[in-house]
C-alpha positions in Angstrom: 23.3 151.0 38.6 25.1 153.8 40.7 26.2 151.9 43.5 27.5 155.3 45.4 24.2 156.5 45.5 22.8 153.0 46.4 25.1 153.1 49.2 24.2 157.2 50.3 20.9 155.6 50.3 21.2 153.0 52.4 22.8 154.4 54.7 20.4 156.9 55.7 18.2 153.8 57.2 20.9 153.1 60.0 19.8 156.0 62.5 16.6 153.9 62.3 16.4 150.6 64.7 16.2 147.5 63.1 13.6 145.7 63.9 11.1 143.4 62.3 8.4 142.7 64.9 6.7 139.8 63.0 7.8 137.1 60.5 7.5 137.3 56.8 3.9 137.9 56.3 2.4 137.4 52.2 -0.4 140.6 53.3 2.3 142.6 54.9 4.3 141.7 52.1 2.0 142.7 49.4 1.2 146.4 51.0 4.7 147.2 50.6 5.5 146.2 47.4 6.4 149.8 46.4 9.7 148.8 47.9 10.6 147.4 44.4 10.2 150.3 43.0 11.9 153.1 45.4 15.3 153.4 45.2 14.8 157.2 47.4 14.7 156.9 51.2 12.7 159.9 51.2 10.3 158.6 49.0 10.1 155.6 50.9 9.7 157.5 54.2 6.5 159.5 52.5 5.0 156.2 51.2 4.8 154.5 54.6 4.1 157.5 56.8 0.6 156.2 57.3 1.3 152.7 58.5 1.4 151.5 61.9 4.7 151.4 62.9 4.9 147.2 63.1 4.3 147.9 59.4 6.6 150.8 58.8 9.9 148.9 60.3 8.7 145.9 58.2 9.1 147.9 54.9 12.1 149.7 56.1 13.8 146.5 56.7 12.4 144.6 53.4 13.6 148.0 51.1 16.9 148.3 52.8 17.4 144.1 52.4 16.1 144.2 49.2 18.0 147.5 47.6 21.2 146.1 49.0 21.1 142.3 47.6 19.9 144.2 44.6 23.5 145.8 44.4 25.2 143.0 45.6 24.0 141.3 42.6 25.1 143.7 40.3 28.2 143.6 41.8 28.4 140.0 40.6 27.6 140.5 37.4 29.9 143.2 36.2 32.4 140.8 35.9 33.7 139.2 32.7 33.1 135.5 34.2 29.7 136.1 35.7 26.2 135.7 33.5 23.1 136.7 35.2 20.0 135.2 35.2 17.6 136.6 32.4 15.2 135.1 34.4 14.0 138.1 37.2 11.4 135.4 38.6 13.9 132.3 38.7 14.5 132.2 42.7 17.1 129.6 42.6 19.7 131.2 40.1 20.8 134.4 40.6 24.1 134.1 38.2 26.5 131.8 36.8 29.9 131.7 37.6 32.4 130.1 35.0 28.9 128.3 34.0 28.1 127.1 37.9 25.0 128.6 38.6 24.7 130.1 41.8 22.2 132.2 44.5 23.6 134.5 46.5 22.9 135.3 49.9 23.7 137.7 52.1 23.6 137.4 55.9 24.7 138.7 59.2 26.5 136.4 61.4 24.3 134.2 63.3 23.7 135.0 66.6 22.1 131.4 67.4 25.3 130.0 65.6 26.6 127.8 68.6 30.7 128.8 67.5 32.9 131.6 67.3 33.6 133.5 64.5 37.0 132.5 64.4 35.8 129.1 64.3 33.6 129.7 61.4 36.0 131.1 59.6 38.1 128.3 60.2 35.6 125.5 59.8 33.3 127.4 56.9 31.5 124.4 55.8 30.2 123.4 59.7 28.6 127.4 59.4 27.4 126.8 55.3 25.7 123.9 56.2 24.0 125.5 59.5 23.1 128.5 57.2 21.3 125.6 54.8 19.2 124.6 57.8 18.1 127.1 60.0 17.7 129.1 56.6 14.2 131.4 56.0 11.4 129.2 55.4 9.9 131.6 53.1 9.9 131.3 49.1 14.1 131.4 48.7 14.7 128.6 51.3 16.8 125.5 48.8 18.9 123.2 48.6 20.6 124.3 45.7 23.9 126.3 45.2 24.5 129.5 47.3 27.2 131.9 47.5 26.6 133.6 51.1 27.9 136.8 52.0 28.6 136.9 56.0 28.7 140.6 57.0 30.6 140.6 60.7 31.1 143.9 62.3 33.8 143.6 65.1 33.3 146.9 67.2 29.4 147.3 67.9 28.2 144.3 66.4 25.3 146.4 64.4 26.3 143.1 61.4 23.4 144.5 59.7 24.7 147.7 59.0 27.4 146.6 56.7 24.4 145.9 54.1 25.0 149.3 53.2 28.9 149.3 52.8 28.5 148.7 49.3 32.1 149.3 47.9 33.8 147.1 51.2 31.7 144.5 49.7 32.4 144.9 46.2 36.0 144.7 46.9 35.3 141.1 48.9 33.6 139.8 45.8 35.8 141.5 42.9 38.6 139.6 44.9 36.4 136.6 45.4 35.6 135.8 41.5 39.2 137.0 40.1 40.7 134.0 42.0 37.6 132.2 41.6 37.9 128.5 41.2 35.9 125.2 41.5 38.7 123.6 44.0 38.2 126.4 46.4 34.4 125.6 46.4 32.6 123.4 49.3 30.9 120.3 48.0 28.1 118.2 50.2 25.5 116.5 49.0 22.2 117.1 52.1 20.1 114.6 50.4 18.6 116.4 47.4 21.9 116.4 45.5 25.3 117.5 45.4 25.7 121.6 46.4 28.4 124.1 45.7 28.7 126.2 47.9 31.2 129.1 49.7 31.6 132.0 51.9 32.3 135.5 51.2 33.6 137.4 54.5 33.1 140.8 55.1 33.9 141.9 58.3 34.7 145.5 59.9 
């Protein structure tokens, strides 16, 4: 995967607002499904060019997510300690780390979040577990282990446009899982189980 090019791509979907319009929707969902499958913005651009424009920010926003948790987990998995999941269907294990399997997740600080984000990042497990409940209800929502990625951007507050700074968050996770260790990880069991779980910070 070139993640330079992943990244020149992505990045030509931030003059574009971001906005969704409607919740996850299985019919909008299944007409743009090509999103899987497009790694060109261009070619995106031509492929939705005929939608309503509900629709058309809907795919932009579901190819830009996707593309960039797509590199994110190939970012994991170039390391020596990290297996990935054969499984491409498996929604609750992305990779294994040092043989702790693991989703990933990447999201923009919480506007609803109630705290700061220097409280956050003082008191991570308070913002893990609010993460774990006001989570998507849609097909990923678990109570199993997740690795989230919080993307903060100091200056404008456009958190979702660090989805596309690629190599800032490849250096937060090569540092993350070289110093990786099962200590540093947050342990609570929610009722289903015991999770592990932690926070990756990238911030700009």
């Amino acid at each position: 995967m070139d993640i330079v090019q992943i990244e020149y791509e992505l990045k030509k979907r931030l003059n574009i607002p971001y906005v969704w319009g409607r919740k996850q929707s299985d019919i909008w969902d299944k007409y743009s499904s090509f999103i899987y499958k497009t790694q060109s913005f261009e070619q995106l651009l031509k492929r939705c060019n005929h939608f309503s424009d509900p629709l058309k920010n809907y795919t932009l926003n579901r190819w830009y997510n996707f593309l960039s948790a797509q590199a994110v987990e190939y970012l994991f998995c170039q390391h020596q300690h990290v297996i990935a999941n054969k499984n491409p269907y498996d929604k609750l294990i992305d990779f294994s780390i040092e043989g702790v399997a693991f989703d990933h997740k990447t999201s923009v600080f919480p506007k609803a979040y109630q705290n700061t984000i220097s409280y956050a990042q003082n008191h991570e497990l308070d913002l893990i577990q609010w993460l774990y409940k006001n989570q998507s209800q849609e097909g990923r929502k678990h109570l199993k282990n997740r690795l989230f990625i919080v993307l903060y951007d100091s200056e404008k507050q456009d958190h979702w446009k660090l989805k596309s700074e690629i190599l800032l968050i490849k250096k937060q996770i090569d540092l993350y899982i070289n110093t990786f260790s099962m200590d540093k990880l947050y342990k609570f069991d929610p009722g289903e189980g015991m999770i592990y779980s932690a926070i990756i910070w990238v911030k700009k």
